[in-house]
C-alpha positions in Angstrom: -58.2 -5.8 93.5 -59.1 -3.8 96.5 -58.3 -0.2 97.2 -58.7 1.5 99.9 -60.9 4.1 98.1 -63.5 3.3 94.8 -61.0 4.2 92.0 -64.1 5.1 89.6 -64.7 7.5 92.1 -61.6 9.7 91.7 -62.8 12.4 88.6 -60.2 14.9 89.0 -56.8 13.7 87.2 -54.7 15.6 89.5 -51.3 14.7 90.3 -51.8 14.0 94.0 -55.2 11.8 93.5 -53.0 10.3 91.1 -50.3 9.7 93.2 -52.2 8.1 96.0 -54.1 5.8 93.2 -50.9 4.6 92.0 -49.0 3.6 95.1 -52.6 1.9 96.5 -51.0 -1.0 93.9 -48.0 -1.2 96.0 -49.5 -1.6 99.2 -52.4 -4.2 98.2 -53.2 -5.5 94.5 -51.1 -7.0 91.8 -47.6 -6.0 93.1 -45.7 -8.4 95.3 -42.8 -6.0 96.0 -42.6 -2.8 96.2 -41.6 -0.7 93.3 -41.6 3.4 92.0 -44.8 3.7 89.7 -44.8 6.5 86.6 -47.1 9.6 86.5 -47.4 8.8 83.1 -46.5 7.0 80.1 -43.3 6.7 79.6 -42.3 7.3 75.6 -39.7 4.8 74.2 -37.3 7.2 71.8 -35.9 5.0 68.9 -39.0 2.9 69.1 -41.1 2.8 66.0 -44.6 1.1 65.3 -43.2 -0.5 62.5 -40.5 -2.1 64.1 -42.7 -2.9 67.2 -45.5 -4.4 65.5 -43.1 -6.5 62.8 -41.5 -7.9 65.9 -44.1 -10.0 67.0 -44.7 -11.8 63.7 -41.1 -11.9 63.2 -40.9 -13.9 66.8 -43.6 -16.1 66.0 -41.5 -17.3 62.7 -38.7 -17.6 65.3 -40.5 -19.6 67.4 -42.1 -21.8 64.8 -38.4 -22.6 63.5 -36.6 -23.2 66.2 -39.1 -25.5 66.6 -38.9 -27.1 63.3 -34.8 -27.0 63.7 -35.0 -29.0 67.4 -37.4 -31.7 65.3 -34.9 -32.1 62.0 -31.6 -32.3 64.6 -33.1 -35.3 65.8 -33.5 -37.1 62.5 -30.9 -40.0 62.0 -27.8 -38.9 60.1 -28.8 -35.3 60.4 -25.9 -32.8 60.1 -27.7 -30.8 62.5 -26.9 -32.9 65.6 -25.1 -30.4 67.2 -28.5 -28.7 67.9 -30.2 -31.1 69.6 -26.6 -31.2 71.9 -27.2 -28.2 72.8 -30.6 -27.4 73.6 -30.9 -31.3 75.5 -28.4 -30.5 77.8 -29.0 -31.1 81.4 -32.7 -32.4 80.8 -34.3 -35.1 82.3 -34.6 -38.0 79.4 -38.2 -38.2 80.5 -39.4 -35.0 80.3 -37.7 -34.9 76.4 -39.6 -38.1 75.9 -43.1 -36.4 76.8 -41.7 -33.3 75.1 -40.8 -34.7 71.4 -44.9 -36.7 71.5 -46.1 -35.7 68.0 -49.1 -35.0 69.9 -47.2 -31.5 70.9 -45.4 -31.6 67.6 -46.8 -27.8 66.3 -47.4 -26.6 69.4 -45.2 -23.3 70.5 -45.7 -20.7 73.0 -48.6 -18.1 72.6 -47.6 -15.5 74.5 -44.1 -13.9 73.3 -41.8 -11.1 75.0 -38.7 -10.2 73.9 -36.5 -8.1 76.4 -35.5 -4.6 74.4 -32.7 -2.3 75.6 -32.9 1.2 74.3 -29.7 2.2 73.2 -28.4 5.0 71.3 -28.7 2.9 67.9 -32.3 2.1 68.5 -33.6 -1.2 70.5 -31.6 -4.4 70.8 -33.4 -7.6 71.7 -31.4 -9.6 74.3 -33.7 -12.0 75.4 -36.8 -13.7 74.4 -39.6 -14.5 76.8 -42.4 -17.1 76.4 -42.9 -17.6 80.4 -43.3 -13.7 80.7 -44.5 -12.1 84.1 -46.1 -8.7 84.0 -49.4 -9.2 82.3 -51.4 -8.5 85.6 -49.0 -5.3 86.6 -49.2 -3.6 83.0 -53.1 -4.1 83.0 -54.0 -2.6 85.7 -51.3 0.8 85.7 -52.8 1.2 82.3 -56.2 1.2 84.3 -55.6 3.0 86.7 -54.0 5.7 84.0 -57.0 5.8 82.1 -58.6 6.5 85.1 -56.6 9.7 85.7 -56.7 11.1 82.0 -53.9 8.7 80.1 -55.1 6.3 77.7 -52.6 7.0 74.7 -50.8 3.7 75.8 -49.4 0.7 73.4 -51.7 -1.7 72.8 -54.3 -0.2 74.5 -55.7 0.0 77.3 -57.3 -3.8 77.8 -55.1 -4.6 75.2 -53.3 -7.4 77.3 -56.7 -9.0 78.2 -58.3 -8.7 74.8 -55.2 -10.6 73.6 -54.9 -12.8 76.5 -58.5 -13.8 76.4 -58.4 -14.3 72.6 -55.1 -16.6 72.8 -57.6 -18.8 75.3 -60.5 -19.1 72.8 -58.6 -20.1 70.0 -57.1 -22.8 71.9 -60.5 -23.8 73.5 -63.9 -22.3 72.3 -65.8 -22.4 75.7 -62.6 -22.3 77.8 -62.8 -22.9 82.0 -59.0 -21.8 82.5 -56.6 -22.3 85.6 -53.0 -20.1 86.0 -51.0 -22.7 87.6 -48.4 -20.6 89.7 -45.8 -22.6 91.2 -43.4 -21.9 94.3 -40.8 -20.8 92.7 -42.8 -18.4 90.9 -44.8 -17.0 93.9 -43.8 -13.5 93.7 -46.0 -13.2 90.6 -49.4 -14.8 92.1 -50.6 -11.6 93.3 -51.0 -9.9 89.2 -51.9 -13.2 87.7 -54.8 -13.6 90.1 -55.4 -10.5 89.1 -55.4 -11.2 85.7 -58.1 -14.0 86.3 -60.1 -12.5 88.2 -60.5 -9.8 85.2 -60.9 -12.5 82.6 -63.7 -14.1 84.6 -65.2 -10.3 85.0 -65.3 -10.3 81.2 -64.4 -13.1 79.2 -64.7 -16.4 80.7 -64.4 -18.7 84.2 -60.9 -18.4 85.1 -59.1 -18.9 88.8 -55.7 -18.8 89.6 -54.3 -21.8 91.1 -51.4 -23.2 93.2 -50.6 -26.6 91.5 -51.8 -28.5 95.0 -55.3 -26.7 94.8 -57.1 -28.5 92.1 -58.5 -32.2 92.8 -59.1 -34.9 90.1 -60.6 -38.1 89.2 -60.2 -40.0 86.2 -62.8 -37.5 83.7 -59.8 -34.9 84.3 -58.9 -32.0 86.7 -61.2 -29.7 88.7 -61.9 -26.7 91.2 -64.0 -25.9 93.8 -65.5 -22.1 93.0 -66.2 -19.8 95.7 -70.0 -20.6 95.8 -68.5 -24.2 96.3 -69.5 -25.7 92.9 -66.5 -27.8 91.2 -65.6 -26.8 87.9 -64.0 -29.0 85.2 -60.3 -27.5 83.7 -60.0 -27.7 80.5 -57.1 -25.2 79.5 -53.6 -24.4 81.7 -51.5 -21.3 81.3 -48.3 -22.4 82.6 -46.7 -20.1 84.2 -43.8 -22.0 85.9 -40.5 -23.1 84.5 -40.0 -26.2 83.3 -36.7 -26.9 85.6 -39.2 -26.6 88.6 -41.3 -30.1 87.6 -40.1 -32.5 90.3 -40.9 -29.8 92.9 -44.5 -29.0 91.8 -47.9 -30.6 93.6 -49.5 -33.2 90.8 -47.3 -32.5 88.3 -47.5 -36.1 86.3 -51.6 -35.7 86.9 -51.3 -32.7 84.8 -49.1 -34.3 82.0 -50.9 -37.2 81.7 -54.2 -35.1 81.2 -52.6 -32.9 78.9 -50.9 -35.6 76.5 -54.4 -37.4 76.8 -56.0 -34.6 75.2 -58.6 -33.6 78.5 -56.2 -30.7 78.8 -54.9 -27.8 76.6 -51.9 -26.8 78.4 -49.8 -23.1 77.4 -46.9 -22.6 77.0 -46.2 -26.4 75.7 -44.3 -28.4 78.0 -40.8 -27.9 74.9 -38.0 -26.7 76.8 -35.6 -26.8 74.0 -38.1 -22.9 73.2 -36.7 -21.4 76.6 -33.0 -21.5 76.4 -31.2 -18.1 75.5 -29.5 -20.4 73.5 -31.8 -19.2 70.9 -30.3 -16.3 70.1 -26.9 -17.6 69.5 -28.2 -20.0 67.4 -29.4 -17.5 65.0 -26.0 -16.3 64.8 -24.9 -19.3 63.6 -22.8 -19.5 59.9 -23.9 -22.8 60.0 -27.4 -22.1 60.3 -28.1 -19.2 58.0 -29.2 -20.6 55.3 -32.0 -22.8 57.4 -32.9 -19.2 59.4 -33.3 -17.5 56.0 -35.5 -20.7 54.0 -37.9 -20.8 57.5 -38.1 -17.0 58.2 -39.8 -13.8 55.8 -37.1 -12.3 54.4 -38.5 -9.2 56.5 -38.5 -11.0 59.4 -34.9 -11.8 58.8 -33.5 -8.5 58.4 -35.2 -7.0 61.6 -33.7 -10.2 63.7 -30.4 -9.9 62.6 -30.9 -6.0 63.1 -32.4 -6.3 66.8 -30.4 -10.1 68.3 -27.0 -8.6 69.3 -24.2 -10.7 69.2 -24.1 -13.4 71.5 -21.9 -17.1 71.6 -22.9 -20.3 73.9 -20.1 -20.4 76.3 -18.6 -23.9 74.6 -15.3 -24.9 76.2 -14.4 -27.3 73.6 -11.1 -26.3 71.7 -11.5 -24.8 69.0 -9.4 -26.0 66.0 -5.8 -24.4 65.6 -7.1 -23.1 62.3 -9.9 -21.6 63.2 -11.6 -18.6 65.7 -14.7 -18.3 67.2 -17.4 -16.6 64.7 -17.7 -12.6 65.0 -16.1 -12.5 69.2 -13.8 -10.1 68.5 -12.4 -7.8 71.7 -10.6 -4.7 70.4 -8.0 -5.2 67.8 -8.3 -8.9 69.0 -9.6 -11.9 67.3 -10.1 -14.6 70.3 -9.1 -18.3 69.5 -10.7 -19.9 72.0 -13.6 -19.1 74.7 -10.1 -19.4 77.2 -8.8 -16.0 75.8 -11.8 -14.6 77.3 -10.0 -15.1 81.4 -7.1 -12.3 80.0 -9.1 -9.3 79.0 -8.5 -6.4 81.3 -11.3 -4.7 82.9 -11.9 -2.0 79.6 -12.0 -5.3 77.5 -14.3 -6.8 79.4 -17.4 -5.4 78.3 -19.5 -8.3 78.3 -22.1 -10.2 80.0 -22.2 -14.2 81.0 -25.9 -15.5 81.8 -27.5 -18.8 82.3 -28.9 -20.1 79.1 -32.0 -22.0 81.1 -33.4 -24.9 82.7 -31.9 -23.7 86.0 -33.0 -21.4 89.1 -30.2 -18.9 88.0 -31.6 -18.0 84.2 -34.6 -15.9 84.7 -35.0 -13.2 87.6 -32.0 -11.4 86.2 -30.1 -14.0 88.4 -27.2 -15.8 87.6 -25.7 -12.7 85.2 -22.3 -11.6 85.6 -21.2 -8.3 84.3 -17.6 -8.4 83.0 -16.3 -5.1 83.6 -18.1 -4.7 87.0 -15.9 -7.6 88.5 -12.3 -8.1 89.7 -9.9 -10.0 87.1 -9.9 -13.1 89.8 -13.7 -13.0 89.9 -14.2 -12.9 86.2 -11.7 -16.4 85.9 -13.8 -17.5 88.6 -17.2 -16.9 86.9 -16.0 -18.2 83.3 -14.6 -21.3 84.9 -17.8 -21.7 86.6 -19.9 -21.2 82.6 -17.2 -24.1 81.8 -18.1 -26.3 84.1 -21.8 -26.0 83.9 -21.7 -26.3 80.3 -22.5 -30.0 80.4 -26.0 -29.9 82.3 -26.0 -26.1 82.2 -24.8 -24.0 79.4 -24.4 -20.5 79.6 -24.7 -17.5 77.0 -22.2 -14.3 76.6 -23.6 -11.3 75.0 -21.8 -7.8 74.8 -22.3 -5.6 77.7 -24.7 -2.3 75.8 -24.6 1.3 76.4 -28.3 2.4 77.0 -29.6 5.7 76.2 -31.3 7.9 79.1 -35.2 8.2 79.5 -37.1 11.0 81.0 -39.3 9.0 83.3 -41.8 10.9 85.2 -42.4 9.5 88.4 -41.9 11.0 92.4 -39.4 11.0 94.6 -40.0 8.0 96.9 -39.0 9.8 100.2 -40.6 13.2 99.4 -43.7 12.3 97.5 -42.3 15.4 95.1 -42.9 14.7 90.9 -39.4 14.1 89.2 -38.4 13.4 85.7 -35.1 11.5 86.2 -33.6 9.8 83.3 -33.3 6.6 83.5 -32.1 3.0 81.7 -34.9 1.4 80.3 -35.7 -2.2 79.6 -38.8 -2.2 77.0 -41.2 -5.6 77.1 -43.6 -5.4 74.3 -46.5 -8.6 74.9 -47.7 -10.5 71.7 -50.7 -12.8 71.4 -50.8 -15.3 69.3 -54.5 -16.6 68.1 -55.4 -18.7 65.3 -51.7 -18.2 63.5 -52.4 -14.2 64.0 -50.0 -12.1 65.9 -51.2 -9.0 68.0 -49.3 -6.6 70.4 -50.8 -6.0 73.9 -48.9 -3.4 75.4 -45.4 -3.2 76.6 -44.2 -2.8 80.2 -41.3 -0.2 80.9 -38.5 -1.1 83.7 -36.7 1.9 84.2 -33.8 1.7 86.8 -31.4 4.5 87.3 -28.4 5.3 85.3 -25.8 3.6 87.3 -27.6 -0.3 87.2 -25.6 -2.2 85.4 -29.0 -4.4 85.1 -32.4 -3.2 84.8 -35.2 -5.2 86.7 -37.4 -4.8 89.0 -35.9 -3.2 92.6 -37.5 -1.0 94.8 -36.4 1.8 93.4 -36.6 0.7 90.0 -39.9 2.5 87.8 -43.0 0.8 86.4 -44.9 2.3 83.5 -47.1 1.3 80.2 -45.2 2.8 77.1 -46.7 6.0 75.4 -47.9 5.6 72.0 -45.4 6.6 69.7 -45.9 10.4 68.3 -46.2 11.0 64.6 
């Protein structure tokens, strides 16, 4: 990254050198758009180590079943069927051909992030990530932290490239990497060539790649380096979604070097692991006692105490005799997804999202907030879920109440320090290496108190989360 001043040359911590280091990274460096930055570390209330550093092993045995569940839907007479139904829907038969190959069959994603809401009960997971941006723009505030006197972050300081770099090396011993950013995902190329760029600085050759910028002959896939030497790829971090194939430069050259072994390619190309549908499935009667034979039993209790409630938006009707597991509005048990369109505004406390595969689902775009629309624009939306639900499902969680977080930042039009209180959105980063789980650091989004939905705006905050005190 380049500043426009030497930021190992700044010794005083003072709030103003501080101040002018921090919004250096929204002019030029690893942010795309602009955003508010924190003065400091922002501490998650509610939070615990425990519960933080349980997660990530606790989504890795997630990941690994959900796996495992996808495989035994598939096999004949399985009364699981309905599993595969859902997670295939709207995908190209071809890409589920390459994606079932038992040479992929124990593959699952390495790096995991679940989405945590801080609420007055304590966090509540309501997604899970395993295509997660961010990497590049926690790194470096927690840099450029350290640099002004704060290193009591999360994970540490180079904790996202120590666990970055050793997710790499236990996929490939002497690994020559390429982050394949696509298009659609172009907002985040600024931090992930960031991210190589400090990989290559101290861990290995890395460069970060638009998928038309490689060449390749039939020994595999290569780059040309700055000094102009080529340079063989043997590993790809993926970080496109899998809906965006058709559109992306070489694509089938990549696939067929990856199922051909020259290639180690993560995330694995399994789009049945990046469908919100996930998390409904883990809800499922049906399912529980698969969840609780694949999972810890610890790792059972913290999911069903973080994954909130949330139902795949299945128009089918629903037997006479029957309602739909736990959706309950009130005093009223619903019969059918259809009773949803009659809830008044109060009752309508709820959120409709894509489930995946599909522009809409990540971004925060695509989500409907119940109770921030008119009654005709609710129908409208629902109708909409209904109709997608054949190529697209979509997912509907309860809307949550999230407690408010001092975040210290400055006002953006005065340059004055302020600690409003904000909603916060908590992304904690795990590595996966050799079957070991570690936590890198975790990202804050703070937006304030009247966003119904926390991302990143432009006057949203970005921070490292402070270390928990004991």
């Amino acid at each position: 990254m380049d500043f426009p001043f030497p930021i190992d040359r700044i010794a005083s911590p003072t709030p103003d050198a501080r101040s002018d280091a921090l919004r250096a990274l929204c002019r030029e460096g690893v942010f795309s758009k602009p955003f508010r930055v924190a003065r400091e570390p922002v501490s998650l209330p509610g939070c615990d180590a425990k519960t933080i550093q349980s997660l990530g092993l606790a989504m890795f045995e997630f990941y690994k079943a959900l796996d495992g569940l996808y495989l035994r839907s598939m096999e004949p007479g399985s009364r699981l069927h309905f599993v595969r139904d859902y997670l295939d829907r709207g995908k190209p038969e071809s890409l589920l051909v390459y994606a079932r190959s038992k040479r992929f069959r124990k593959e699952i994603p390495l790096v995991l992030r679940p989405d945590l809401l801080l609420t007055p009960s304590g966090p509540v997971l309501t997604e899970m990530d395993s295509v997660p941006g961010g990497m590049g723009i926690l790194l470096q505030l927690s840099r450029v932290l350290q640099s002004h006197g704060e290193s009591s972050v999360w994970g540490g300081v180079q904790g996202i490239l120590n666990g970055f770099a050793s997710m790499i090396r236990a996929l490939e011993a002497e690994p020559n990497l390429a982050i394949v950013v696509s298009e659609e995902s172009a907002d985040y190329l600024p931090e992930m060539e960031f991210l190589s760029r400090s990989l290559s600085e101290g861990f290995f050759p890395t460069v970060c790649l638009r998928p038309h910028d490689f060449r390749f002959d039939e020994s595999g896939l290569f780059y040309r380096t700055a000094e102009g030497h080529e340079r063989r790829i043997n590993v790809i971090y993926r970080f496109f979604e899998l809906f965006d194939l058709p559109n992306i430069p070489k694509m089938d050259i990549i696939l067929y070097f990856v199922k051909g072994g020259k290639v180690k390619i993560t995330p694995p190309i399994k789009p049945w692991l990046e469908e919100k549908m996930g998390l409904a499935l883990w809800h499922s009667v049906r399912l529980r006692k698969y969840w609780e034979e694949a999972l810890s039993p610890e790792s059972v209790h913290l999911l069903d105490r973080l994954i909130p409630p949330t139902w795949i938006l299945d128009p089918t009707p629903v037997p006479p005799s029957a309602t739909i597991p736990g959706l309950r509005i009130g005093e009223k048990d619903l019969w059918d997804f259809c009773d949803l369109e009659i809830l008044t505004q109060k009752e309508r406390h709820l959120i409709i999202k894509p489930s995946g595969f599909s522009p809409l689902a990540w971004g925060s775009r695509g989500i409907v907030i119940g109770h921030d629309v008119s009654e005709d624009e609710w129908r409208h939306e629902l109708r909409k879920a209904f109709d997608a639900f054949p190529t697209n499902p979509y997912v509907l969680q309860p809307f949550l109440k999230t407690s408010p977080v001092p975040c210290p930042s400055w006002n953006p039009a005065t340059g004055v320090p302020t600690r409003d209180e904000m909603r916060v959105r908590a992304c904690p980063y795990y590595f996966v290496a050799g079957g070991e789980v570690t936590m890198g650091g975790i990202l804050v989004t703070a937006c304030s108190m009247d966003k119904k939905i926390i991302h990143g705006m432009v006057d949203s905050v970005l921070a490292p989360a402070a270390l928990p005190e004991h």
